[in-house]
Structures are given as C-alpha cells and as structure tokens.
C-alpha positions in Angstrom: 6.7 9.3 24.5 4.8 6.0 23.2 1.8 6.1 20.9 -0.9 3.8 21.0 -2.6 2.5 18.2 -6.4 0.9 18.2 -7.3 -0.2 14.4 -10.5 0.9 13.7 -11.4 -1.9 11.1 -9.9 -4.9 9.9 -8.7 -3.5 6.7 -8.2 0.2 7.3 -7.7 3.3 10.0 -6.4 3.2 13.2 -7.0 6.0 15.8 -2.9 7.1 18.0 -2.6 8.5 20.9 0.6 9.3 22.7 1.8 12.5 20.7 0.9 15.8 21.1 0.7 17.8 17.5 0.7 20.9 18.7 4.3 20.3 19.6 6.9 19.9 16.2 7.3 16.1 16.0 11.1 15.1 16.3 12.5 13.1 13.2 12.0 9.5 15.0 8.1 10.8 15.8 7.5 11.8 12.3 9.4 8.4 11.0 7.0 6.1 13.3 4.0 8.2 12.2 5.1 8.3 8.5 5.3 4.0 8.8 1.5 3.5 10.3 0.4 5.6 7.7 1.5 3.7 5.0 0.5 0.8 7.0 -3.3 1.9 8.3 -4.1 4.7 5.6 -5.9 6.8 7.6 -4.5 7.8 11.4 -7.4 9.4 13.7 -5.9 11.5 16.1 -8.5 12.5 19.1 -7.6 15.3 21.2 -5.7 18.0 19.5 -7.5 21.4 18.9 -5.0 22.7 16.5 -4.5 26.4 14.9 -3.9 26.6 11.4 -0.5 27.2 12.1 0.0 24.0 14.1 -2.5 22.3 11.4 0.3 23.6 9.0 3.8 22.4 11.0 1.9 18.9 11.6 2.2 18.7 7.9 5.6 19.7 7.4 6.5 16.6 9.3 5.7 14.7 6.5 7.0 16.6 3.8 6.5 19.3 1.7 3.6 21.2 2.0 1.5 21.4 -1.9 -0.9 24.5 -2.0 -4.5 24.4 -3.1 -4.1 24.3 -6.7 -7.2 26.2 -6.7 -8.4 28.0 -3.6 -11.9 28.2 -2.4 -13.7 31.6 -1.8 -13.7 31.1 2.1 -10.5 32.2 3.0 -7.6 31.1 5.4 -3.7 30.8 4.7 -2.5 30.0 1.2 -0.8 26.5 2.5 -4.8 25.2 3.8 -8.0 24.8 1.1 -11.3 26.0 3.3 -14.1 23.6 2.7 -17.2 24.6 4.4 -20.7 23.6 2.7 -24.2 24.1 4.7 -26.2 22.6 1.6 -23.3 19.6 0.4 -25.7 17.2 -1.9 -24.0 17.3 -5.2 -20.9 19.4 -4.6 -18.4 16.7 -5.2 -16.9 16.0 -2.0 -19.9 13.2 -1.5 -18.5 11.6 -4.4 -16.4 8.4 -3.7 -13.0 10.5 -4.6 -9.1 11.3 -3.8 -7.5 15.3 -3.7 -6.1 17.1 -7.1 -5.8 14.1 -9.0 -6.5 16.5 -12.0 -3.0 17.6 -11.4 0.3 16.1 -12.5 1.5 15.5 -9.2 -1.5 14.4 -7.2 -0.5 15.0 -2.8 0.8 12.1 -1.0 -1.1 13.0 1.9 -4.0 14.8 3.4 -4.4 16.5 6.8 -8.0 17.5 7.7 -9.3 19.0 10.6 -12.7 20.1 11.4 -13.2 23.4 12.4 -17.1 24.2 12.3 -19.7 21.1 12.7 -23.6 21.0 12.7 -25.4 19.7 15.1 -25.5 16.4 13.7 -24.2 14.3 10.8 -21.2 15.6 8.9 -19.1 12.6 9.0 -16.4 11.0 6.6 -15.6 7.8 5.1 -12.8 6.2 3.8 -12.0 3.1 1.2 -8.8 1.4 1.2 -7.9 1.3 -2.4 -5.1 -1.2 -2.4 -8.2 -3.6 -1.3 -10.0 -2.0 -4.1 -8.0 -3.6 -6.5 -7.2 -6.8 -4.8 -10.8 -7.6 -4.6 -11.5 -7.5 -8.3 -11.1 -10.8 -10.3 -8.2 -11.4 -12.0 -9.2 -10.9 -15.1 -10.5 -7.6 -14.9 -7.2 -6.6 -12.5 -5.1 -7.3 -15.6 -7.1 -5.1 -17.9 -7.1 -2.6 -15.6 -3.3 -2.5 -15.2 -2.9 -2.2 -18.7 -5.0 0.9 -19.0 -4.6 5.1 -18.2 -7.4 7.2 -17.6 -7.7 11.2 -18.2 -8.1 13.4 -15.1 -9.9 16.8 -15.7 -10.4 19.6 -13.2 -13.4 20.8 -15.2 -16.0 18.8 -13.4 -15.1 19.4 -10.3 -14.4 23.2 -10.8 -17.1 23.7 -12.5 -19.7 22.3 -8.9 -17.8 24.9 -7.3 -18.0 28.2 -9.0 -21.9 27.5 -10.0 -22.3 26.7 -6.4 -20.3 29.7 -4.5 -17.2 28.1 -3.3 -14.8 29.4 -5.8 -14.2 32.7 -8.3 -12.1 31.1 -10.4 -12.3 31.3 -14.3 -12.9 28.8 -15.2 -10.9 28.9 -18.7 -7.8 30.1 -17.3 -7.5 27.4 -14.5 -8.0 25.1 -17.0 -4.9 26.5 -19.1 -3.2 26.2 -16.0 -4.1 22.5 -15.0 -4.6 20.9 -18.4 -5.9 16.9 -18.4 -3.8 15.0 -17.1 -3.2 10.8 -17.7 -2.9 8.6 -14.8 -2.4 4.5 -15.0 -5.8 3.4 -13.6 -3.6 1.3 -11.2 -0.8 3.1 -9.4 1.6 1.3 -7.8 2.3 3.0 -4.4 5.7 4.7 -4.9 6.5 4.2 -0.6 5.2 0.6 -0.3 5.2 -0.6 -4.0 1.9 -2.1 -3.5 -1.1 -1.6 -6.4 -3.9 0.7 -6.0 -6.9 1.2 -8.0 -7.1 4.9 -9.2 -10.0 6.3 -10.9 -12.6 8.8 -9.5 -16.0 10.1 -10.0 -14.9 13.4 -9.8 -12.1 14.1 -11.6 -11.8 10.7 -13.9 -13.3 11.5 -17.3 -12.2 8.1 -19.5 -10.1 5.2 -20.3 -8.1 5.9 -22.8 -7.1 3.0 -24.6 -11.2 1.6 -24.5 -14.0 3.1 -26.8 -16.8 6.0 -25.2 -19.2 3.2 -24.0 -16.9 0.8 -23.1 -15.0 3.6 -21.0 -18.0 4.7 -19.5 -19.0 0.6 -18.5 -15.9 0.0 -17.2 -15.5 3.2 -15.0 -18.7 2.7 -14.0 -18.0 -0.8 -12.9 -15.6 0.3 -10.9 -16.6 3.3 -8.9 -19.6 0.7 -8.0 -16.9 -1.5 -6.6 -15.3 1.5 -4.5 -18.9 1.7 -2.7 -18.6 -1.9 -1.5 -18.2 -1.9 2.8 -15.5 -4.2 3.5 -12.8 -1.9 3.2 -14.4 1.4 4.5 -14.0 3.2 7.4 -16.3 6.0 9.2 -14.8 8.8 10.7 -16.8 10.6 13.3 -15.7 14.2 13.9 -15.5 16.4 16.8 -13.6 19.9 16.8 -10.3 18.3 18.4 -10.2 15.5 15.8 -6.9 15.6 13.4 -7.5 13.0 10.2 -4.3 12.3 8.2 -5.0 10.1 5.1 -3.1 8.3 2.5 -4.1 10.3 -0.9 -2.6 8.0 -2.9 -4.0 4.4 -1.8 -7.1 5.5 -0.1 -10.5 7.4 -1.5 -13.2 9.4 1.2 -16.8 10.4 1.2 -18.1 13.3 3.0 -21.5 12.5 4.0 -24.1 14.7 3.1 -26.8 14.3 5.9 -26.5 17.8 7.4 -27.9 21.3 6.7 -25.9 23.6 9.1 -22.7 25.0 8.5 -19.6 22.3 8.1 -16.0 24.0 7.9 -12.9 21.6 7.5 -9.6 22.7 7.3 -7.5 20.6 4.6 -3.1 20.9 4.1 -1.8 18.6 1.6 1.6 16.9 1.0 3.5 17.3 -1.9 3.4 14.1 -4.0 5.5 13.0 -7.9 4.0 11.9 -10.6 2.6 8.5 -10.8 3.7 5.1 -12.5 
C-alpha cells in the first residue's frame, strides 16, 4: 500500500491517504507514519469512521497508550478522554495549549477524532512550536532556554468541574498531580530539535524571573503563539482522524458553535522532558 501526502501549509500538517486505520498497521506502516509525523506535526487522515476500539489500536501503533490523567464526566473507555462542550467560550480548550502538560510525563502524541459536530463551526487549529521558537530574536531565544516554568492542573481543572465536565476533587487530584517544572524550551527528544513550551492553560510562571517579570514574559509569548504563519486549520467531518505532535505543536479549538461538539481524544505515552 502507498500513502500520499498533500502538505496543508508551508510550515505545518499534511493530510495521507493510502492506509486504512481501521486495519492494525504493520510495523513498516507505523515506522513511515511515525517519520511524517515528526516531520509535518499534524497528519489529517480523511476517510476513516473509526470505533473507539479502532480509535484505540491506531494508537497503539505508536506507542504506549497514557490514560486520561483525569477523566471527564461524559463517559467512554478508560484509554479515550470524552470532550464534548455545546457552550466552549472559556473552557480552556480555546486557549492556545498542548495535553497534560501539568503532568510529569506530558503524551508524545494525540489522536483525536470527532464524533458529534454542530451544524457549523467547531474547527481546530494548530501552531508549529519548533517555529515558535525559531521566530523569536535571538536574544529573547537564549533567555528563554535558560529558563523552567511551573505547570499546574489547578487552572485547568478547576474550568471543568465549575463548568460540568468533570467530578473530580479537586484537592485530591491535585495531591495526585502536584506542579510540575518544565524547561520553557524542550528539545524534541525524537528529532532533537527546540520547541517553545509554555501554555495558557496549564503554565503558571517562570521560575528563575520575578511575578511581573514572569507574567511579561509569558505573556509575550503566548502573543507570539497566536501569530499565523505557522498555523494550520483543521476542518472536521465525522470520518476525520487528527494525529498531532504533543510535544512540538499547540491547538485551538474554536469556539464559534452552540450545538453539541464530541471529540474522542487517546494519548501516547511520552518521558519527561529536557
């Protein structure tokens, strides 16, 4: 079988064709598929109505599968984290953002399928993050690579249970997923290239920089993530499959709908970062 692969920008996202998911990808498959990731950061495939079962083994093809730290209140298998919002303004996911980076061991990777859509609207956008950084003077790149940030679930966790999408308690997930301390630029443990990491939703401060100068400089560069040049826009249908780079890339869900949205997220298992 031979995939095709039509970039979708000049600096990020390609849509493939040529595989079916719902089959279990052979090693080679998995190897080529594993290699445009890393080299597109976000793979559209168009076609594939999958179960959560298939959802699940499409996964497994590129590693292990990391549970929801914290599931949300609309059910499904404990491997997938139900998102489905009718009313998302401020709920997080329209934050500029990457998955669990509150946890030690943010995911490598991030499947998403769409399994409920409104009428209209309900699309998601993507930032390369590796262009992120190299876009920033030079200056500011080597302050930022001498700096960590704190990631907190509290934020985050907190949008959800005040706004229906989880029961947690909210004290004991936080003795369970303490803050954790990220460098603000990763370097990509698969391709060894730098990536800017800090997010709205889960970075809390610079460590090494005062309140107000943390709060400027974050500031600063979440403003930078919203630039266009290195975006991509995702347009969903229910047979779309999304696989994106966790770790070098950031999304947006945009928020211009006000019927039911339900998307089906498995993550891969990632390490902890240097």
């Amino acid at each position: 079988m031979s995939l095709t692969v039509d970039p979708l920008t000049g600096t990020i996202g390609a849509e493939v064709s040529g595989v079916d998911l719902r089959e279990k990808l052979d090693a080679d498959m998995a190897a080529e598929l594993t290699s445009l990731l890393h080299e597109h950061l976000v793979l559209v495939f168009r076609e594939h109505a999958l179960t959560p079962e298939q959802q699940i083994e499409f996964g497994r093809a590129f590693g292990e599968i990391k549970n929801p730290p914290v599931r949300t209140s609309h059910g499904g298998p404990p491997e997938i984290n139900v998102v489905s919002q009718d009313d998302p303004k401020g709920e997080g996911a329209d934050n500029w953002h990457a998955d669990n980076t509150y946890t030690a061991d943010p995911p490598m990777g991030s499947i998403l399928h769409v399994k409920e859509l409104p009428g209209k609207g309900g699309d998601t956008m993507f930032a390369n993050m590796y262009e992120a950084f190299a876009t920033l003077s030079p200056p500011l790149q080597r302050m930022c690579e001498e700096l960590t940030a704190t990631h907190d679930i509290t934020m985050s966790l907190t949008k959800a249970i005040q706004r229906g999408h989880s029961t947690a308690d909210l004290d004991e997930i936080r003795s369970r997923f303490p803050p954790v301390v990220h460098p603000v630029v990763i370097t990509h443990p698969v391709t060894g290239r730098k990536a800017l990491f800090v997010n709205a939703n889960s970075t809390v401060r610079i460590n090494e920089l005062s309140d107000n100068e943390s709060d400027m400089v974050l500031r600063t560069l979440y403003e930078h993530v919203r630039a266009p040049d290195f975006h991509v826009r995702v347009r969903w249908d229910l047979s779309t499959v999304v696989i994106l780079d966790n770790l070098a890339t950031q999304h947006y869900a945009v928020p211009d709908y006000d019927e039911r949205r339900t998307l089906h997220r498995v993550a891969i298992k990632g390490g902890v970062l240097a």
